[in-house]
C-alpha positions as CSV (number, residue, x, y, z in Angstrom):
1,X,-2.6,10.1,16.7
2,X,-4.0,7.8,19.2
3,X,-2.8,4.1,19.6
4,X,-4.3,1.1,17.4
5,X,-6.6,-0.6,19.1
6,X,-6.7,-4.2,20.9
7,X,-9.0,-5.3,18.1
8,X,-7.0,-3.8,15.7
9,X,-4.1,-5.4,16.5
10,X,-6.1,-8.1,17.0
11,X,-6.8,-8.3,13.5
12,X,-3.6,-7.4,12.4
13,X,-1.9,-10.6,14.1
14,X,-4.5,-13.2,13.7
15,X,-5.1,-12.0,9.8
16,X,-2.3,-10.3,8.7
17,X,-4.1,-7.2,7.9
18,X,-6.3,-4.7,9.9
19,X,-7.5,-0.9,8.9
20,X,-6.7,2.1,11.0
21,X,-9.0,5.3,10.6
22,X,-8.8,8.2,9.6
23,X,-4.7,8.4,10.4
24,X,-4.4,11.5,8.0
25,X,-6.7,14.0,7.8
26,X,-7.2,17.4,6.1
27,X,-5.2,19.9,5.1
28,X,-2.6,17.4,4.9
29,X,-4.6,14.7,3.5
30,X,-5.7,17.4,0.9
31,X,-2.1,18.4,-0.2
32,X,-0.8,14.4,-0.5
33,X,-3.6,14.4,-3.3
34,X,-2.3,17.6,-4.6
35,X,1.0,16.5,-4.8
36,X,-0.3,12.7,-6.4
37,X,-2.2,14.7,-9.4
38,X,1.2,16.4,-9.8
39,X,2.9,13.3,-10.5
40,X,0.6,12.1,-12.5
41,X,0.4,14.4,-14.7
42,X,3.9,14.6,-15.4
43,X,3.8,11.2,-16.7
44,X,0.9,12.2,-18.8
45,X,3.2,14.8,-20.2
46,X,5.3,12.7,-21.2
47,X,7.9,12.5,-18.0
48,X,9.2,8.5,-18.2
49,X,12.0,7.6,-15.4
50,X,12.8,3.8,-13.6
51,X,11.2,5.0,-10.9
52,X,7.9,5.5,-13.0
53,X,6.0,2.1,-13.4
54,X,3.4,1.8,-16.4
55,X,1.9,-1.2,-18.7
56,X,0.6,-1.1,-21.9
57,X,-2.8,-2.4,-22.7
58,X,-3.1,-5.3,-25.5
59,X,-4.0,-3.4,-28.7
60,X,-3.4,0.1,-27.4
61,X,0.3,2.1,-27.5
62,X,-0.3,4.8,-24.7
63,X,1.0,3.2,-21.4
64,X,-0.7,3.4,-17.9
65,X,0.9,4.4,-15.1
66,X,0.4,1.8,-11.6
67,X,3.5,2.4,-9.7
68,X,6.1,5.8,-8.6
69,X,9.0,3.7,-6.6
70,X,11.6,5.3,-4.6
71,X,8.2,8.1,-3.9
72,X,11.2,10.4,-1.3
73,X,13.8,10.9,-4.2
74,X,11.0,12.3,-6.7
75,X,11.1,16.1,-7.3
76,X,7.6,16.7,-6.8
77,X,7.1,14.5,-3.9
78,X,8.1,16.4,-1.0
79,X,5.5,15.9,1.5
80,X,5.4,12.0,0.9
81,X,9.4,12.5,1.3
82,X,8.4,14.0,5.1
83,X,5.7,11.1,5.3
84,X,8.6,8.7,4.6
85,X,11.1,10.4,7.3
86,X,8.9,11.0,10.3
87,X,5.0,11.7,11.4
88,X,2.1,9.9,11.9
89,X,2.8,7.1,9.7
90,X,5.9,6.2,11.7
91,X,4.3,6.7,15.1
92,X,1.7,4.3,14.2
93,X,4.2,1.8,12.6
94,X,6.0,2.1,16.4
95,X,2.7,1.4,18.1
96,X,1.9,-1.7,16.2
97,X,5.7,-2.7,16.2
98,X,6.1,-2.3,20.0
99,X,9.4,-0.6,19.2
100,X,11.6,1.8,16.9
101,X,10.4,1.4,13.4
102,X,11.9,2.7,10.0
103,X,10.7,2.9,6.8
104,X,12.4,1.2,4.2
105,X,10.9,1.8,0.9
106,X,7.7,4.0,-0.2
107,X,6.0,4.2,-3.5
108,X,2.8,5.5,-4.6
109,X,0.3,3.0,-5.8
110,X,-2.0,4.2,-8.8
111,X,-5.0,2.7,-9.6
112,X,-6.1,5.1,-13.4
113,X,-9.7,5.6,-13.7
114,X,-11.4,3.1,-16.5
115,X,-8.2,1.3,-16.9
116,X,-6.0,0.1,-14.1
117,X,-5.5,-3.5,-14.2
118,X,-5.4,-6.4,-11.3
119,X,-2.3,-6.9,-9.5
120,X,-2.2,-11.0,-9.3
121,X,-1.9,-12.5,-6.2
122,X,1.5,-12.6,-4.3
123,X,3.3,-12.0,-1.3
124,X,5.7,-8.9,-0.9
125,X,8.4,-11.1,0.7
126,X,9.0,-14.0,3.0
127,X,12.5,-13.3,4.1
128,X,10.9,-11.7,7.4
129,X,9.7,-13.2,10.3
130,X,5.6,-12.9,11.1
131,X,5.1,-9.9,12.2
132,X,8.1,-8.2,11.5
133,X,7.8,-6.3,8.6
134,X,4.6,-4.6,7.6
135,X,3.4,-2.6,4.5
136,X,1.4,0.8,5.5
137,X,-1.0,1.9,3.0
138,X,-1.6,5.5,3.1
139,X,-5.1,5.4,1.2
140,X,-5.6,9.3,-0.6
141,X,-9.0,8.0,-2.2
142,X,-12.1,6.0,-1.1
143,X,-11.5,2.3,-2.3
144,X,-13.7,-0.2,-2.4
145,X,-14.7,-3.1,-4.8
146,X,-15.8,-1.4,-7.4
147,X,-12.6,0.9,-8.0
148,X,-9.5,-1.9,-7.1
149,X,-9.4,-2.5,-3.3
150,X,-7.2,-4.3,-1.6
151,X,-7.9,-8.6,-1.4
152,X,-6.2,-10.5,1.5
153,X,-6.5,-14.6,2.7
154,X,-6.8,-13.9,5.9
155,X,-3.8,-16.2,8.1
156,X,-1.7,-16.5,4.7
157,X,1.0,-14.4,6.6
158,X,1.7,-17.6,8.6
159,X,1.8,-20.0,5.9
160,X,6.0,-21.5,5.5
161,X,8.1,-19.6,3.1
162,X,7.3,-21.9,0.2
163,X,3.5,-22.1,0.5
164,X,2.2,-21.6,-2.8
165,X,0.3,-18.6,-3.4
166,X,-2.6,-19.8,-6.1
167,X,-3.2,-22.6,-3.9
168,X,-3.2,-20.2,-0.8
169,X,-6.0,-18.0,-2.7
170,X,-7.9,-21.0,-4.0
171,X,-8.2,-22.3,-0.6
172,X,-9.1,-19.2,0.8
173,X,-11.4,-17.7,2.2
174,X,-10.8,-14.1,0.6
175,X,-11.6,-11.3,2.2
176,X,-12.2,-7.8,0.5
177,X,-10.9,-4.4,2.6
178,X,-12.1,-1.6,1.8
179,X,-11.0,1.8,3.0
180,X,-12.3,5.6,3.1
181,X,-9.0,8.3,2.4
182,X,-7.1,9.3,5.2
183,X,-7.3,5.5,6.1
184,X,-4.5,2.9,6.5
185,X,-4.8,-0.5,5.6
186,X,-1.7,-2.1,7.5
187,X,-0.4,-6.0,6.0
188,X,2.1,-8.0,7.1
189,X,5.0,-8.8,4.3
190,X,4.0,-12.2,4.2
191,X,0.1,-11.9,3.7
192,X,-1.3,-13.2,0.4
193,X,-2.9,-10.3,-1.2
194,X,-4.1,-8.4,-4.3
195,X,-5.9,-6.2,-5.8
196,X,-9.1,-5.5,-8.0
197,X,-8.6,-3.4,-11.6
198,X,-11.1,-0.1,-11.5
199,X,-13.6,0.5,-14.1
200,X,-14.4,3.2,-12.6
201,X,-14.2,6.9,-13.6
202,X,-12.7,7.7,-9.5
203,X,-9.2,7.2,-9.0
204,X,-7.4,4.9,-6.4
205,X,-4.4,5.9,-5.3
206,X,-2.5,5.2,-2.0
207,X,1.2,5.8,-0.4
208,X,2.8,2.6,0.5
209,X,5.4,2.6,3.3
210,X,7.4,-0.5,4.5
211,X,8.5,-0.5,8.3
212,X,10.4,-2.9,10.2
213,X,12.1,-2.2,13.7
214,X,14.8,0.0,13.7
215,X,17.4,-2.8,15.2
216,X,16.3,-5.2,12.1
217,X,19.2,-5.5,9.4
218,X,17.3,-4.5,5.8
219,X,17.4,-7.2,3.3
């Protein structure tokens, strides 16, 4: 994998979020989707752990998964479990760090066909320093607008500790990101961000890897 770009990092610093292409391609891109399907259909099966986030729409009883935490202990996960200990994820987490990275925590994000919901506007944590910390999203399907992309304010990672986020989004501007798979969208901790529901009948799912240099005590 070659380095980011000046303009990428560019982006990354000024905005607190940039998109790298193409990072994962096929076969491996192919078998990461694989191994997503697998998981979710386990929970449609009926498999329920901690680890295995869901909601429950108002009137309805079945419950929709959005979130598999802790992605590298999960039985059927072993090729996200690689992703998490080494490859091109970390190499480009180094690149963008300038030094040693590691990855902290990795989860799948699932957005369900016809009836994923929003995530609300937040921040993933302010107890790192701009720059820092960053979130690498791994993107196994085409997202875009329609389908629940990703939603940033665009120099929000800058913003003091106690900024508050509705104010932060109201005062924008927001900026949609879109990504094709094999993409990574990369965020700063601190960037105000969220995400659309999806509508859609395509599914939006993406691995999401936290790296912070490797000298960098883990909250």
């Amino acid at each position: 994998m070659s380095a980011p770009t000046a303009e990428v990092l560019g982006q990354l610093w000024a905005d607190g979020f940039t998109v790298v292409p193409a990072v994962v391609t096929d076969p491996l891109l192919e078998r990461l989707r694989a191994e997503a399907d697998a998981l979710v259909a386990a929970f449609e099966d009926g498999h329920r752990s901690d680890d295995f986030w869901s909601f429950t729409r108002e009137g309805e009883s079945t419950p929709v998964l959005f979130r598999v935490h802790n992605l590298e202990r999960q039985p059927g996960a072993p090729l996200a479990a690689g992703l998490f200990a080494t490859g091109p994820l970390h190499h480009l987490a180094e690149s963008i760090l300038g030094c040693p990275a590691r990855a902290r925590v990795i989860a799948m994000i699932v957005k369900m066909p016809r009836v994923a919901a929003a995530v609300p506007w937040h921040r993933d944590r302010t107890d790192a320093e701009p720059g820092r910390a960053i979130n690498l999203s791994l993107f196994l399907d085409d997202s875009d607008a329609a389908n629940g992309c990703l939603e940033f304010v665009p120099g929000s990672h800058l913003l003091p500790d106690v900024a508050d986020v509705a104010q932060a989004r109201e005062a924008g501007p927001v900026l949609t990101v879109g990504a094709l798979a094999g993409d990574v969208a990369v965020h700063d901790v601190r960037a105000v961000h969220a995400s659309r529901p999806n509508p859609t009948e395509r599914p939006r799912r993406s691995l999401v890897i936290e790296f912070i240099p490797d000298t960098t005590e883990a909250p």
